[in-house]
C-alpha positions as CSV (number, residue, x, y, z in Angstrom):
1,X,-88.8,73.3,43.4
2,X,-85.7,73.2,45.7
3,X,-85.1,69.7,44.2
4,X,-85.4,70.4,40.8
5,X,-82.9,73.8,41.1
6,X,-79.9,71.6,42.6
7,X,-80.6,68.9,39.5
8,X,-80.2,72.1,37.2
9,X,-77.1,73.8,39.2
10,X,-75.7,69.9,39.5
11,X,-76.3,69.5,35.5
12,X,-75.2,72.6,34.2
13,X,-72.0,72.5,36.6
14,X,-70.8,69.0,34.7
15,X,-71.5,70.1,31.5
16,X,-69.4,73.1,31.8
17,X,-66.9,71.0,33.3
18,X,-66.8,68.5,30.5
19,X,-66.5,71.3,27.9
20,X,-62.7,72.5,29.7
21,X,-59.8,72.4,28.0
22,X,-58.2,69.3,27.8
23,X,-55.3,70.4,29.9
24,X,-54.0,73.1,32.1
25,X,-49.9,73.4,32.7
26,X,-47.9,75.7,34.4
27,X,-50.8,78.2,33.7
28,X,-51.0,77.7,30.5
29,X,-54.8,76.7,28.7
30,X,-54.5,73.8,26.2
31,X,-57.0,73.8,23.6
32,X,-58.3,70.3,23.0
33,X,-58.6,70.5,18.9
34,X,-57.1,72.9,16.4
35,X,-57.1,73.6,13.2
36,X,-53.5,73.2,11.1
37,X,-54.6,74.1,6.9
38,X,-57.0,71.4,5.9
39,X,-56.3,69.1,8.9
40,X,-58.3,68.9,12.4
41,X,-55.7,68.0,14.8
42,X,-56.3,67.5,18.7
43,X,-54.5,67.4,21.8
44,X,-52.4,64.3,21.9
45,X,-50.2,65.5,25.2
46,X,-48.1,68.4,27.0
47,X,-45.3,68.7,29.0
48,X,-43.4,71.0,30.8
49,X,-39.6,72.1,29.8
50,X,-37.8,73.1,33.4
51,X,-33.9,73.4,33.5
52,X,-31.6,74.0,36.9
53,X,-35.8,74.0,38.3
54,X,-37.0,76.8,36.2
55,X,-39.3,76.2,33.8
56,X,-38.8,77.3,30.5
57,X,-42.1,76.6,28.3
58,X,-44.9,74.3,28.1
59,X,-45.0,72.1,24.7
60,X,-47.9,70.6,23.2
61,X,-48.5,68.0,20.5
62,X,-51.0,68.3,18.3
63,X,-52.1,65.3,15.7
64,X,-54.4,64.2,13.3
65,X,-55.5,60.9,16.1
66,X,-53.6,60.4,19.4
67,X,-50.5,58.4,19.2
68,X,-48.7,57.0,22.4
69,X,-45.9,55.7,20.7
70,X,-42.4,57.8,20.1
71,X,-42.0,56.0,17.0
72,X,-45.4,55.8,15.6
73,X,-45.7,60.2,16.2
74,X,-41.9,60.1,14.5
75,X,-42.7,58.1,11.7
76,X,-46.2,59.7,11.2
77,X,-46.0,62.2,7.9
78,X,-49.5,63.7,8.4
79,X,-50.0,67.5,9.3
80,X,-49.0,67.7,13.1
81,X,-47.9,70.6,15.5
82,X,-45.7,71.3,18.6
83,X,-47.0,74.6,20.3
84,X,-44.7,76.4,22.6
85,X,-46.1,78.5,25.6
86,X,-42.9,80.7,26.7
87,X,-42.6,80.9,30.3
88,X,-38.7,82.8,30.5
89,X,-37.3,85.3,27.9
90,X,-34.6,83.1,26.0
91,X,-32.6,84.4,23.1
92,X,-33.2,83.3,18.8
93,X,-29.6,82.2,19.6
94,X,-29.8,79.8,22.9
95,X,-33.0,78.6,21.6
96,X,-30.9,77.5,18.6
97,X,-28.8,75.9,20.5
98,X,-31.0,73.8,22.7
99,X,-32.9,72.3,19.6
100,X,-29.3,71.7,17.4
101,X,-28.0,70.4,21.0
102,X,-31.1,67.9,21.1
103,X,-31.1,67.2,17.2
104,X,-27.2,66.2,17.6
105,X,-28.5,63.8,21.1
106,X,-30.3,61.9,18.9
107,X,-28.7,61.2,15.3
108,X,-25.5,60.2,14.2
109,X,-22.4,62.4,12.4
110,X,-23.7,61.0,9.0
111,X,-27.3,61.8,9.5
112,X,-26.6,65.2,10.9
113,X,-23.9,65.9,7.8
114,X,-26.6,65.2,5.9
115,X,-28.8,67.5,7.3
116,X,-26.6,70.7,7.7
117,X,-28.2,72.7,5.0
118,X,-31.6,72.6,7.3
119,X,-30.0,73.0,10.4
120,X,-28.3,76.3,9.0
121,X,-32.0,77.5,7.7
122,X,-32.9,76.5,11.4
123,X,-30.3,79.3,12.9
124,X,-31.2,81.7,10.1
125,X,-34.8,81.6,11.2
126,X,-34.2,81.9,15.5
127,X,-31.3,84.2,14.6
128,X,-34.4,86.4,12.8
129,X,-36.7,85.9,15.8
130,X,-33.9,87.3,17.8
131,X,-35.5,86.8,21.7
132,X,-39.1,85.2,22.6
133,X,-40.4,86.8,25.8
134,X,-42.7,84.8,28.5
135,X,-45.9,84.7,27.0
136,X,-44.6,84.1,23.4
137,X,-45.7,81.4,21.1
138,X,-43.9,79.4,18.7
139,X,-45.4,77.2,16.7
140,X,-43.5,74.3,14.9
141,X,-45.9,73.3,12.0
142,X,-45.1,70.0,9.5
143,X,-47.1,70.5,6.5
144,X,-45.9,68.0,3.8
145,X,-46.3,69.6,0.9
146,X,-43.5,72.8,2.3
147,X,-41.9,71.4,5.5
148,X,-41.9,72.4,9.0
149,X,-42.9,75.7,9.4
150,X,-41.7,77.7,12.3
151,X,-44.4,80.6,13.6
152,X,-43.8,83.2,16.5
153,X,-46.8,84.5,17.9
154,X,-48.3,83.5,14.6
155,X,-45.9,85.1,12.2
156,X,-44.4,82.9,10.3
157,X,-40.8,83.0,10.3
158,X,-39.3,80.8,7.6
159,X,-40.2,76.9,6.7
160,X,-37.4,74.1,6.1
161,X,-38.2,71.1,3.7
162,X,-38.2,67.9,4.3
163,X,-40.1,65.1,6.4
164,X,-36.3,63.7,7.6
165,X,-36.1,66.9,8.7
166,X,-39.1,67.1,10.8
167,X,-38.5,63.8,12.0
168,X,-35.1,65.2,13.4
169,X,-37.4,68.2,15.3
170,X,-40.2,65.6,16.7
171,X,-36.4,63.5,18.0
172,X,-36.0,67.0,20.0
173,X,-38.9,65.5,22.7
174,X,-39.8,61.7,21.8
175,X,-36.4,60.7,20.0
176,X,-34.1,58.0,22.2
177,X,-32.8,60.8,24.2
178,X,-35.6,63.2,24.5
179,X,-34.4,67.1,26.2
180,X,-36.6,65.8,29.2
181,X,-38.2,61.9,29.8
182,X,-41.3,63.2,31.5
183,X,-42.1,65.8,28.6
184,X,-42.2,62.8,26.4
185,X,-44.4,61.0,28.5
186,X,-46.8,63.5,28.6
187,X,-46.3,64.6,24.8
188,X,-47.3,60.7,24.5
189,X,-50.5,61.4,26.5
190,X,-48.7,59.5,29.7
């Protein structure tokens, strides 16, 4: 009977161990699949934005099938989204900033010229959001038949056309000069 209880307790404690979440980071639960419209996605990886060694969110790709190549995620027009967990209260403005600083990292003057009407919608919408607060979400949603949609705390804020455009956000973590190497490591499941 003793035997047969510790097979149970043994049993039912992997079980519940298999069915966790994916990934835990800086607090934060990652759900292993989501739903984006149509498409299933799931977790392809996470990593953790810290600046001057405070951390400013956790961001999580989400995929149709798990990627670990930058160029393959980049070049990839399915449904896909990056969630961000808010650890620090940051302004619409120096959020803004950030990505545009990133974007500009990572194309050249004709590429960005070319893309100045979407960064401008890009600083309408965080100029809307005005300040995300630790605990926040945003969600950066591609959906190719509107764009990238941008979501905070699952209101959606405004969507900017395009898949170059997109391509320009996914540059922000896995482009040639990501805002952080080991967030694009992990976003690549590394």
């Amino acid at each position: 009977m003793k035997r047969n209880m510790m097979r149970l307790i043994l049993v039912g404690g992997l079980l519940l161990g298999w069915n966790a979440s994916a990934l835990n980071l800086a607090g934060i639960h990652l759900v292993d699949k989501m739903q984006l419209g149509e498409a299933s996605l799931q977790l392809n990886g996470a990593g953790v934005r810290t600046k001057w060694f405070f951390k400013v969110y956790v961001a999580a790709l989400y995929l149709p099938q798990k990627l670990n190549s930058a160029e393959a995620v980049i070049d990839d027009e399915r449904e896909h989204r990056i969630a961000m967990y808010m650890l620090r209260e940051l302004s619409g403005e120096k959020l803004f900033d950030a990505f545009s600083e990133a974007i500009k990292a990572n194309h050249p003057q004709d590429v960005l010229s070319a893309m100045d009407v979407q960064m401008k919608e890009m600083a309408q919408i965080f100029e809307s959001v005005n300040k995300v607060k630790e605990g926040d979400i945003i969600n950066i949603d591609y959906l190719p038949a509107s764009g990238t949609r941008i979501t905070v705390n699952g209101t959606e804020r405004g969507s900017i056309s395009g898949a170059a455009f997109n391509r320009a956000i996914l540059k922000i973590w896995l482009g040639k000069n990501p805002v952080q190497e080991d967030m694009k490591k992990g976003m690549l499941g590394g």
